[in-house]
Biotite code that builds the C-alpha atoms (Angstrom):
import biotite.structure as struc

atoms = struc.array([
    struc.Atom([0.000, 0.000, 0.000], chain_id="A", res_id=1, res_name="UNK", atom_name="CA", element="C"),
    struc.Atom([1.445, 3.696, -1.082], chain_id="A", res_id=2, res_name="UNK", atom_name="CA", element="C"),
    struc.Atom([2.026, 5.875, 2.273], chain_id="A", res_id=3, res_name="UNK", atom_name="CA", element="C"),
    struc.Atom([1.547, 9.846, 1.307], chain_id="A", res_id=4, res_name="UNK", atom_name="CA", element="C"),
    struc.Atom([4.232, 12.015, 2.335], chain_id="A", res_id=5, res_name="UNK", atom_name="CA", element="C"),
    struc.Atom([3.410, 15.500, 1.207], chain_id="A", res_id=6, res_name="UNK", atom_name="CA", element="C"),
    struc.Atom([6.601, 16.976, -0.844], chain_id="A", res_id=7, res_name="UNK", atom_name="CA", element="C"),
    struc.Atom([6.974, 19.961, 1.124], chain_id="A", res_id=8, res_name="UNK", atom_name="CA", element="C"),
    struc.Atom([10.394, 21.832, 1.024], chain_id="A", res_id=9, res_name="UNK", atom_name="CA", element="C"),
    struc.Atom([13.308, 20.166, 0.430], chain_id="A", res_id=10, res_name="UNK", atom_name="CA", element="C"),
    struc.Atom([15.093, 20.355, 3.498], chain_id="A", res_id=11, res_name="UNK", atom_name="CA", element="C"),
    struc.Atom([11.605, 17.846, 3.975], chain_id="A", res_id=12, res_name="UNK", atom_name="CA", element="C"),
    struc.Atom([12.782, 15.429, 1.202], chain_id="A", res_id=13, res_name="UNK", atom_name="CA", element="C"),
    struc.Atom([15.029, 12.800, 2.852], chain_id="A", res_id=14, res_name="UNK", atom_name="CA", element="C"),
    struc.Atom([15.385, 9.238, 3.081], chain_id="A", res_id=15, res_name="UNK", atom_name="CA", element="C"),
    struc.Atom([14.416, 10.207, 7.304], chain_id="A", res_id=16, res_name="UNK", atom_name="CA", element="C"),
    struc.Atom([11.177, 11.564, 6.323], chain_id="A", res_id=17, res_name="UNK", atom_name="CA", element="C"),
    struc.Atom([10.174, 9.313, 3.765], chain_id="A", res_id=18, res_name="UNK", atom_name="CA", element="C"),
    struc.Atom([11.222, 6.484, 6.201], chain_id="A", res_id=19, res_name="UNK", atom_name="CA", element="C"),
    struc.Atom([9.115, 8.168, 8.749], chain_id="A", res_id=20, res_name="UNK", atom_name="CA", element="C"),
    struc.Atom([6.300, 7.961, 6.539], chain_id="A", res_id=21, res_name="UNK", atom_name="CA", element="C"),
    struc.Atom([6.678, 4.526, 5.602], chain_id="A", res_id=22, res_name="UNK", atom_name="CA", element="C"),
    struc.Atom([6.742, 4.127, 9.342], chain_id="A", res_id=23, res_name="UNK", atom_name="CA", element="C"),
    struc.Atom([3.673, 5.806, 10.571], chain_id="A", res_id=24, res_name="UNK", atom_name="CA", element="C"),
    struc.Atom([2.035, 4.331, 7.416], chain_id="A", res_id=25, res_name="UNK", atom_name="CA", element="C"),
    struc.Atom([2.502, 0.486, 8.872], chain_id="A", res_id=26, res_name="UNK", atom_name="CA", element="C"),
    struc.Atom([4.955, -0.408, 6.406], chain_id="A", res_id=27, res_name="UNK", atom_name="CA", element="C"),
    struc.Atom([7.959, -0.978, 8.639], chain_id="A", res_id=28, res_name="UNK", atom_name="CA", element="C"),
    struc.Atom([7.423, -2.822, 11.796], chain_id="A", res_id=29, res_name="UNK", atom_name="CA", element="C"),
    struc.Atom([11.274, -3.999, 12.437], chain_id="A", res_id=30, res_name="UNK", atom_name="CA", element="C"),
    struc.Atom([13.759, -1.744, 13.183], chain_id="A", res_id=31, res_name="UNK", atom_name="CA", element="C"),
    struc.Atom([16.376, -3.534, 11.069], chain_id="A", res_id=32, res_name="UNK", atom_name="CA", element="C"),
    struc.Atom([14.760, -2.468, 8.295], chain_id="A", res_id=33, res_name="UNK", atom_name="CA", element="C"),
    struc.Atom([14.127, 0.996, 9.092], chain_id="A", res_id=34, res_name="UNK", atom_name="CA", element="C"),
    struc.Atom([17.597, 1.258, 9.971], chain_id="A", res_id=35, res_name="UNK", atom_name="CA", element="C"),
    struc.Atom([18.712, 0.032, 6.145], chain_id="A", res_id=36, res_name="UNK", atom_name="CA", element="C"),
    struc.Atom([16.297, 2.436, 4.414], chain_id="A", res_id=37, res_name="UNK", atom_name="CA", element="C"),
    struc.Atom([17.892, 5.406, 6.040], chain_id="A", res_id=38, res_name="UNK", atom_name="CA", element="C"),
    struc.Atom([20.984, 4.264, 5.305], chain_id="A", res_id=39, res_name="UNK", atom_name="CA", element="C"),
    struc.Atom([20.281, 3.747, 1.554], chain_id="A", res_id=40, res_name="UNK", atom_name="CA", element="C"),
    struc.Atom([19.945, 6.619, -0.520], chain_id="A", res_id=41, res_name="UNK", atom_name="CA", element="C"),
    struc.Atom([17.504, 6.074, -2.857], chain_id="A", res_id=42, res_name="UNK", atom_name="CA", element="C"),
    struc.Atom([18.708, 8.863, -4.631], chain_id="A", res_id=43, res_name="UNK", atom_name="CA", element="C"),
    struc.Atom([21.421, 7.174, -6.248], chain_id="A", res_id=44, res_name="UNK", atom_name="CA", element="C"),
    struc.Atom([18.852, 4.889, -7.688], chain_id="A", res_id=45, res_name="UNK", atom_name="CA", element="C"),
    struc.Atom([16.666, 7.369, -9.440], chain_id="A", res_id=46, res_name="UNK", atom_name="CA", element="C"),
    struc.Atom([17.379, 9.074, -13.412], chain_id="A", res_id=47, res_name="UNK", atom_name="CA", element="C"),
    struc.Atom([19.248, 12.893, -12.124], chain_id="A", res_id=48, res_name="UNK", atom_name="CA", element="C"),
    struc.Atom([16.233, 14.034, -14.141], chain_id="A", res_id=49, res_name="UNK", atom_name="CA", element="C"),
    struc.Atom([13.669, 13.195, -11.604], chain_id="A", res_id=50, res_name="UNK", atom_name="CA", element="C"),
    struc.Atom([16.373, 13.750, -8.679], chain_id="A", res_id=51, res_name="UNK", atom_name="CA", element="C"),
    struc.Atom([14.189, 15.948, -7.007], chain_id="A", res_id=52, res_name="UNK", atom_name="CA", element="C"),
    struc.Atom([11.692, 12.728, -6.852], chain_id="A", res_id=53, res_name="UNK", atom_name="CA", element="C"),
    struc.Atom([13.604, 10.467, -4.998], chain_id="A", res_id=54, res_name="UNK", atom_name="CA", element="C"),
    struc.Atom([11.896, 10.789, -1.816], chain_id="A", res_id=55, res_name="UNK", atom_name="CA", element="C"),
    struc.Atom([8.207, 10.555, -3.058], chain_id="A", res_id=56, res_name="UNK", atom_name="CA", element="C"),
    struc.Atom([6.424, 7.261, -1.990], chain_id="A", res_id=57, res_name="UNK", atom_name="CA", element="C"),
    struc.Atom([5.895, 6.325, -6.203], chain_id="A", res_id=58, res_name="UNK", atom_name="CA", element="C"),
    struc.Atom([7.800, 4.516, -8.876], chain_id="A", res_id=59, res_name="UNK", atom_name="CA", element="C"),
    struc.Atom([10.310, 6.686, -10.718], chain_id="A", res_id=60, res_name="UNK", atom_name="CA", element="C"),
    struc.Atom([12.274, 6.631, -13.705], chain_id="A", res_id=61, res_name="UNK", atom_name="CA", element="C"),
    struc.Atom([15.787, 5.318, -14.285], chain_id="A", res_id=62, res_name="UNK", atom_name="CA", element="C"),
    struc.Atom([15.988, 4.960, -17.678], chain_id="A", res_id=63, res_name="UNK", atom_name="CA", element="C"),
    struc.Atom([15.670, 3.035, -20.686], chain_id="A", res_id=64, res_name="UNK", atom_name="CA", element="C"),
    struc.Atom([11.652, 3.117, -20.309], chain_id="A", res_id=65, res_name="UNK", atom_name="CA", element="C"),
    struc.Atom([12.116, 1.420, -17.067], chain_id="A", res_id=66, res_name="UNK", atom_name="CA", element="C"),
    struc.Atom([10.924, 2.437, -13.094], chain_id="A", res_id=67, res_name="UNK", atom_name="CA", element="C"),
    struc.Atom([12.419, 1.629, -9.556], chain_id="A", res_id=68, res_name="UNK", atom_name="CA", element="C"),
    struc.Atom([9.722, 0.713, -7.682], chain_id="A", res_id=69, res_name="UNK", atom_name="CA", element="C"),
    struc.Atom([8.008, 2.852, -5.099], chain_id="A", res_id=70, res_name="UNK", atom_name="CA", element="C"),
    struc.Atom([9.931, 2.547, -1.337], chain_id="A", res_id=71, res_name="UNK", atom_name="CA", element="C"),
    struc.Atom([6.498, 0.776, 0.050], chain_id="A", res_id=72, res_name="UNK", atom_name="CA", element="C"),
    struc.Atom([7.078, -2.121, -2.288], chain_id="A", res_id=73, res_name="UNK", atom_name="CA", element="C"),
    struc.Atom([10.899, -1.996, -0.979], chain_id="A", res_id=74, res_name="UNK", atom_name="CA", element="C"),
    struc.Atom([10.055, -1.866, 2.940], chain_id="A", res_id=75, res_name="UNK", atom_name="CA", element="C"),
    struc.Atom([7.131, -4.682, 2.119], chain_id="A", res_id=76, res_name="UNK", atom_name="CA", element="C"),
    struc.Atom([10.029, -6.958, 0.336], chain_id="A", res_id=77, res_name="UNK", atom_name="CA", element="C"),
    struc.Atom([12.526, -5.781, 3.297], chain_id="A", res_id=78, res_name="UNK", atom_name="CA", element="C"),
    struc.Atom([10.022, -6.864, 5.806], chain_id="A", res_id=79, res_name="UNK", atom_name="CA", element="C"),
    struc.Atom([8.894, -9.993, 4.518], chain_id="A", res_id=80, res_name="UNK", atom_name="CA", element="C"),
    struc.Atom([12.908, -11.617, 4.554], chain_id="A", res_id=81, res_name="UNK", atom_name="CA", element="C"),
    struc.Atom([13.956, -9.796, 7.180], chain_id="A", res_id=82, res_name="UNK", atom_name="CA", element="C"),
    struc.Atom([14.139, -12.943, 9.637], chain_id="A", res_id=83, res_name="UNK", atom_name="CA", element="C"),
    struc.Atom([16.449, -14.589, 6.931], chain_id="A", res_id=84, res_name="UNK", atom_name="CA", element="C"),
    struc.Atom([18.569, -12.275, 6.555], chain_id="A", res_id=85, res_name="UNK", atom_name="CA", element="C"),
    struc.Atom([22.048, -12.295, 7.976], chain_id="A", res_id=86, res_name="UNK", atom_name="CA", element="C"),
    struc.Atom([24.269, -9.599, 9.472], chain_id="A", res_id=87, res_name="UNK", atom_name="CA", element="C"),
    struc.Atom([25.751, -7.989, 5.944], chain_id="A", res_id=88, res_name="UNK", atom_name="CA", element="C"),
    struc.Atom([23.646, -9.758, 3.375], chain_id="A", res_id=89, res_name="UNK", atom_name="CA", element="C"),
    struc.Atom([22.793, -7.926, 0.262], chain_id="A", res_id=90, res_name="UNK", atom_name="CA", element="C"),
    struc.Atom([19.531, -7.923, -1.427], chain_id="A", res_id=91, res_name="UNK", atom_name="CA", element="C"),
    struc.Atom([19.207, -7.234, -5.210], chain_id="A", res_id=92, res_name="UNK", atom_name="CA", element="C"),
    struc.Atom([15.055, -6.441, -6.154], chain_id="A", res_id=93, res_name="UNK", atom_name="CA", element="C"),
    struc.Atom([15.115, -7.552, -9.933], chain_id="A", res_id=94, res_name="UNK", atom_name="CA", element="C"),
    struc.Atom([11.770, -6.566, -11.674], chain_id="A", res_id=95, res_name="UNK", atom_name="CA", element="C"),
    struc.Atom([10.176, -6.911, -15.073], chain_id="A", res_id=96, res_name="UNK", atom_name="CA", element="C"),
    struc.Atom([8.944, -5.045, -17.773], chain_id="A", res_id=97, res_name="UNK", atom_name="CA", element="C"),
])
């Protein structure tokens, strides 16, 4: 489910706010997880053309025709491994066209 987090000023758009969001919003529930997605910019993810959309709760371009998907689908993935995952472990979300 998409959590809203209004756009507001920059200073407003950070991974901390967004995480926040996803927070209050019932998508995380395990602090592991909560403590990854601040840590991972999902900036560096997103086409420098929609930069300024990294921190909005919906899909956004990265090229090629192609989206990363919106950080609620992220948390929900997160959350539903996190008791499998080990101390270090790396997750790569593959999607499809």
């Amino acid at each position: 489910r998409r959590v809203s987090e209004d756009s507001g000023e920059n200073s407003r758009n950070t991974m901390e706010h967004l995480t926040a969001a996803l927070k209050r919003g019932g998508v995380l529930t395990t602090k592991r997880v909560e403590e990854v997605l601040r840590i991972v910019d999902r900036k560096n993810f997103v086409d420098r053309v929609n930069e300024g959309e990294s921190y909005v709760d919906a899909p956004s371009p990265i090229g090629h025709g192609q989206t990363i998907s919106a950080p609620h689908m992220h948390a929900f993935a997160l959350e539903r491994l996190a008791d499998r995952l080990k101390e270090g472990a790396k997750v790569l979300d593959v999607g499809r066209s």
